[in-house]
N, C-alpha and C positions, 0 to 999 in steps of 0.2 A: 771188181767183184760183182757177184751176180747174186740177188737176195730172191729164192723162190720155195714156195710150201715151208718157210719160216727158215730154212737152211743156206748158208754161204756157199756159193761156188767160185771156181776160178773162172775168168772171161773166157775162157778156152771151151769151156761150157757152152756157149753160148746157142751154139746151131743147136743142138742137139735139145738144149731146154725150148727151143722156142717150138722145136718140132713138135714139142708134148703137148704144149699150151691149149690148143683146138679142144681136146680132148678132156686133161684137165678143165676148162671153162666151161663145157658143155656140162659135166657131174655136176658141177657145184651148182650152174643154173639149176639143173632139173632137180638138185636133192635139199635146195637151202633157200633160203632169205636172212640176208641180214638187216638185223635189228638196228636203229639206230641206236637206243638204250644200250646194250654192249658195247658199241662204239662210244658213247659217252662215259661209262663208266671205267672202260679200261683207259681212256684219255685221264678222267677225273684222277686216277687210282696215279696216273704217269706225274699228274701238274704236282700231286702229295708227294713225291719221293724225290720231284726237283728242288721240294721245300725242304726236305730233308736232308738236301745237298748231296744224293746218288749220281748226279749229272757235273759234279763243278768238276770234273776231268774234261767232258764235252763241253761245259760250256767256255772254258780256258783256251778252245779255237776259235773262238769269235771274242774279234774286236769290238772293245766298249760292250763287254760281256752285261754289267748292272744295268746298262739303258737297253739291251735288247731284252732282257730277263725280264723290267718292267713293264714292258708292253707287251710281251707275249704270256705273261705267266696268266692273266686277267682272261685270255683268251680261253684258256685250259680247264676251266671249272664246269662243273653239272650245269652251276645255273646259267655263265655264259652260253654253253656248247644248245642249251634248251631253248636259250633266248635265241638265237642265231636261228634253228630251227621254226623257229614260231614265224620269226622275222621273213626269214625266206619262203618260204613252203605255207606257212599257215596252220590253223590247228587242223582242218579238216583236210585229211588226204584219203578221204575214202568219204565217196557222200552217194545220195537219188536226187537227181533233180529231174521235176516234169514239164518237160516244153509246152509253149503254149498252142492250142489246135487243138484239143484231145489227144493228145499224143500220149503213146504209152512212155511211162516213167524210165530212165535212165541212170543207170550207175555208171559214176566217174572216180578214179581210183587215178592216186601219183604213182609211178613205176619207176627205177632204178633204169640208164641208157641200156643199162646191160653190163659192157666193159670200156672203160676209160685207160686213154693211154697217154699220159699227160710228158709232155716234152716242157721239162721247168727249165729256168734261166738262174744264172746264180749270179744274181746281182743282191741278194737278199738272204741272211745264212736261216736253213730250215727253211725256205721256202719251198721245195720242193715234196717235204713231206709235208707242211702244210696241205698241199694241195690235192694227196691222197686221203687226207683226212677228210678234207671233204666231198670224195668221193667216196670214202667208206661211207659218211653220216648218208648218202644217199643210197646207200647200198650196189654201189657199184663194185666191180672187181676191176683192180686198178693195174694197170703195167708203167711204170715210172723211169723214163729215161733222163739218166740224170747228166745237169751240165757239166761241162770239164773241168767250171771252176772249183767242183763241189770237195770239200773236202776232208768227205768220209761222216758229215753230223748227220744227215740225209737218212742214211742207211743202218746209222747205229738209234737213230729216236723209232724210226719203223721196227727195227728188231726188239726195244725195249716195248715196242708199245702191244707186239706179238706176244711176249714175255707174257704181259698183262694179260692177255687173252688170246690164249692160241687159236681160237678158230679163226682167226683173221688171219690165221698165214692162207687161207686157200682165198684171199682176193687182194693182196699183196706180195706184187714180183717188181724186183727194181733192177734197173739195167746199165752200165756204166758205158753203156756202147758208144763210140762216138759218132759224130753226126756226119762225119765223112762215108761213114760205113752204109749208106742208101738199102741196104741191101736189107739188111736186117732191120731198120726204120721202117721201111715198108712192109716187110710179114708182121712188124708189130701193130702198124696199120690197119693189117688188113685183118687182120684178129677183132678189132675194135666198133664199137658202135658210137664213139666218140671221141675226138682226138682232141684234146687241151694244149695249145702253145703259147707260152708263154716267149717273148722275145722281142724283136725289132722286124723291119721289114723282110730281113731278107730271110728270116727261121720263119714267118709266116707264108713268106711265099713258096717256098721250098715243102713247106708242109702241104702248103693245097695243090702241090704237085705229087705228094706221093698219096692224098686221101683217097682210099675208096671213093668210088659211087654210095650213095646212101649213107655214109658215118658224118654227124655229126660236126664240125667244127668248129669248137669253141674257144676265140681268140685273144687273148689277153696280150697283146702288143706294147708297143714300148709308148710311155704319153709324155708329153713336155707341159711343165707344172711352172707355175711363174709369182711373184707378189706383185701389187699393185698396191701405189700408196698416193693417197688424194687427201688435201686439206690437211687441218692439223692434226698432227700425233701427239702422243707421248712419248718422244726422242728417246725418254731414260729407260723407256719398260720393252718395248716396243723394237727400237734396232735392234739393240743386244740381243733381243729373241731371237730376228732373222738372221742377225749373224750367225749365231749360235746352231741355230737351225742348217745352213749352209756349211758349215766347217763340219758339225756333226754326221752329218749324211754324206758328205763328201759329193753331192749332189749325182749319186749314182741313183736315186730311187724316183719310180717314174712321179715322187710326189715332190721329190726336190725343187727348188726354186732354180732356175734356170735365167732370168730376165727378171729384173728389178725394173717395172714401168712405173714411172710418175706419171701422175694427170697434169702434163703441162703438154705445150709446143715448143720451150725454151731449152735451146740446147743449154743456155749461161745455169738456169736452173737442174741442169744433168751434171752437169761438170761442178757445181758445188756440191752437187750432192754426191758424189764420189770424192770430194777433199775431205766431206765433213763423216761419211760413212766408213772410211777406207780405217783409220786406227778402229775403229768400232770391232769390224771381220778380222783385222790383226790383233785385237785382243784376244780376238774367241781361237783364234788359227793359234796363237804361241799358247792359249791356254789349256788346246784339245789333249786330250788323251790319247792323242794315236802316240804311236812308242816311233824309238829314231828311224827304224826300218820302214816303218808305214810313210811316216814325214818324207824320209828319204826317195819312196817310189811315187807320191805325190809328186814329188819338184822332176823329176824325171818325164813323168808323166805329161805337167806341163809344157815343158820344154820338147818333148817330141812332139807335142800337142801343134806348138811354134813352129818348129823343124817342117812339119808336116803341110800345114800351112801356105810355110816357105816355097816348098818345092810345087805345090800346087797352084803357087799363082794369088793365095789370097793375103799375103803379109801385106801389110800397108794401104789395106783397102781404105780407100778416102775415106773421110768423117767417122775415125774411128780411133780413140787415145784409151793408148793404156796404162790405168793410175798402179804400179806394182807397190804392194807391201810385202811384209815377212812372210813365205809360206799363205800368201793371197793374191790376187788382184780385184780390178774393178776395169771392166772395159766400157769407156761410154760412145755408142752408136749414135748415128743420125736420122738412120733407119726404124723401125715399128716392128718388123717382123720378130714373133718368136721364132727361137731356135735353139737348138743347143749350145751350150757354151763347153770351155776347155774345161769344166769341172772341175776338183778338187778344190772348192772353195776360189774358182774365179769366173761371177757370175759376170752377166750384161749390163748394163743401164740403159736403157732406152725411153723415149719421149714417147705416151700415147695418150693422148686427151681422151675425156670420155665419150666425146661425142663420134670420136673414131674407132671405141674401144671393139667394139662388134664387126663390122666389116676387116679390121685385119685379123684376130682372131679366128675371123670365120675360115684364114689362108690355110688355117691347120682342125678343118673340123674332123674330128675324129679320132683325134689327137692329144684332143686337151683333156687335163686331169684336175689338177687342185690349184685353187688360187688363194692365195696369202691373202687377204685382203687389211690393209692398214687405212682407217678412216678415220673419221668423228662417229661417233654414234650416231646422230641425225642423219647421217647420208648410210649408214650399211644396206638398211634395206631396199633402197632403192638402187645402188650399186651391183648389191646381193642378186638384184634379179637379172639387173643389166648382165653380169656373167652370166649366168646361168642360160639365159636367153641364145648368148653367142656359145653353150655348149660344155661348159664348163661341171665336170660332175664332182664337184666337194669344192667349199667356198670355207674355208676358215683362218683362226688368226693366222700371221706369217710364225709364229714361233711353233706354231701347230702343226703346220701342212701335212708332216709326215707321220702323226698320231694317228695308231690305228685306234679305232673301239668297237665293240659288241655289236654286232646288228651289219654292220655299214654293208652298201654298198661295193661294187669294185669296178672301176671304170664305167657308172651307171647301170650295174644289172648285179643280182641277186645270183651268183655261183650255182647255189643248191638249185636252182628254178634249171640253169641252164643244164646239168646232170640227168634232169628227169624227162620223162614224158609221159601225158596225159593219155590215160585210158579209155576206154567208156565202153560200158558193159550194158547188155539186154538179155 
């Protein structure tokens, strides 16, 4: 289906509506501005009527519906959506400033790209209209091409949240095109003043092959997220988190734990720690709430994971055992390098002392996202910086990794900052 000037169409539609677009987008620049305040209030008006339970049909297609509900509903409020604002942008978006020399005084004004054409990934359910949203808060007019995973929640919260305020249907158009189709990626391209991809390497590279000259490209790529655990813990509060953490994400989110490093050099110290961790993830893995079907495409999953593997050459790479539990495993390496693992709750072990911890880190700069971090108190902060040094943008506990909150960053840069561009008036 195809969502434009608030109305559904069928994909058959599609030439024809993009034909319009030029035109359409030209009116609404030269006749409007959008307000952020509208935007916040038809949002705020959206988060009341989830409370009121107008959405538990939608939200009945997502799995582990109460823990996405909890972290996104917080997101949804006036004062969130204002803080977020303040956060990114600042209060002053329109100022004089006088340079120094006698120079005559200067006005500098934030301005909207213009139009954003945001190509989301559906590794994350609602994240795709998340990320029209905030291109509305910037007053962007958005074109949303959505991924093939999506499954129809995308285009029904954008049409609820039109509901709320219909003048947002003339900067929300959402597209079910698929990405095969280059053809029609590209006129929506070339429509645009900035292109958002969301994805892995290869939607990224595909995208800076069909971007205009002069548009924008703002790249939200795919990052590998790992825990690190040095000195003593608190075994009882502490695994169970990670566990917990890993089975619940099913380590598809680029904030997922992916590699379990110890600050040792001892493999003997890897290999206990996957005897003594391994029931830890199998409690959290028979205790998850995914239902039999989910379970069922999990073990699948792994197992083509293996299959796959296999046929490539890499099954039985030296220095590499795998401890299998129920619905888990625990692979412990000999190797240091992050990387991805088979997911669905069967992460890495790997050996990286701290004094190595930056030069192999740095093999994926660019890359990295969130680090677990499981310490002593007395050492966080100075750990805390060690990552951060080797590039790491969000350092929190391992039962955390994946918590969003108010304000934050997203792979080191401020969303709303990248939407805009600075003016300057005489």
């Amino acid at each position: 289906m195809i969502l434009a000037n608030g109305k559904l169409y069928d994909t058959a539609r599609q030439d024809a509506i993009l034909s319009g677009l030029e035109t359409c987008f030209n009116r609404t620049l030269a006749e409007r501005s959008l307000s952020p305040d509208m935007v916040i209030c038809a949002i705020d008006r959206l988060g009341q009527r989830l409370d009121q339970g107008d959405f538990d049909a939608l939200l009945a297609q997502i799995e582990q519906a109460d823990r996405y509900l909890a972290q996104i509903r917080p997101l949804l409020s006036r004062a969130a959506l204002q803080y977020k604002l303040q956060m990114e942008l600042g209060t002053d978006t329109a100022y004089t400033t006088s340079p120094p020399g006698n120079l005559p005084a200067i006005g500098v004004r934030r301005a909207p790209l213009g139009v954003l054409f945001h190509i989301a990934a559906g590794n994350v359910d609602g994240l795709p209209a998340y990320s029209v949203v905030e291109g509305l808060l910037t007053g962007n007019i958005n074109i949303l091409k959505l991924p093939q995973a999506d499954n129809g929640l995308s285009i029904e919260i954008l049409r609820e949240l039109i509901r709320e305020e219909p003048a947002l249907a003339a900067y929300i158009y959402v597209f079910d095109t698929p990405s095969a189709d280059v053809d029609a990626m590209r006129r929506m391209a070339a429509l645009s003043d900035g292109i958002v991809v969301w994805g892995g390497d290869e939607a990224v590279s595909a995208v800076r092959r069909l971007a205009p000259v002069g548009a924008k490209l703002i790249e939200w790529g795919h990052r590998l997220s790992f825990a690190y655990l040095s000195g003593a813990q608190d075994r009882a509060r502490d695994w169970p988190a990670l566990a917990k953490h890993i089975i619940q994400t099913r380590q598809l989110l680029c904030s997922s734990c992916q590699v379990i490093y110890l600050d040792t050099d001892s493999m003997e110290e890897i290999h206990a720690f996957c005897r003594a961790f391994l029931p830890i993830l199998e409690q959290a893995a028979l205790g998850s709430a995914a239902g039999l079907g989910a379970a069922a495409e999990q073990t699948l999953r792994r197992y083509q994971a293996r299959i796959e593997r296999a046929i490539s050459g890499q099954t039985g790479k030296s220095g590499r055992t795998v401890y299998d539990g129920r619905g888990c495993s625990l692979t412990a390496c000999d190797d240091p390098e992050l990387e991805l693992s088979d997911l669905f709750g069967n992460p890495l072990v790997k050996a990286l002392p701290r004094s190595r911890l930056l030069p192999v880190l740095r093999h994926q700069k660019g890359r990295l996202q969130t680090a677990g971090l499981l310490c002593p108190e007395a050492d966080r902060a100075g750990l805390t910086d060690l990552l951060v040094r080797a590039g790491v943008t969000r350092v929190l506990r391992a039962g955390e990794m994946s918590d969003s909150f108010c304000g934050e960053a997203h792979d080191g840069a401020y969303p709303l900052r990248q939407y805009t561009r600075m003016v300057n008036i005489r």
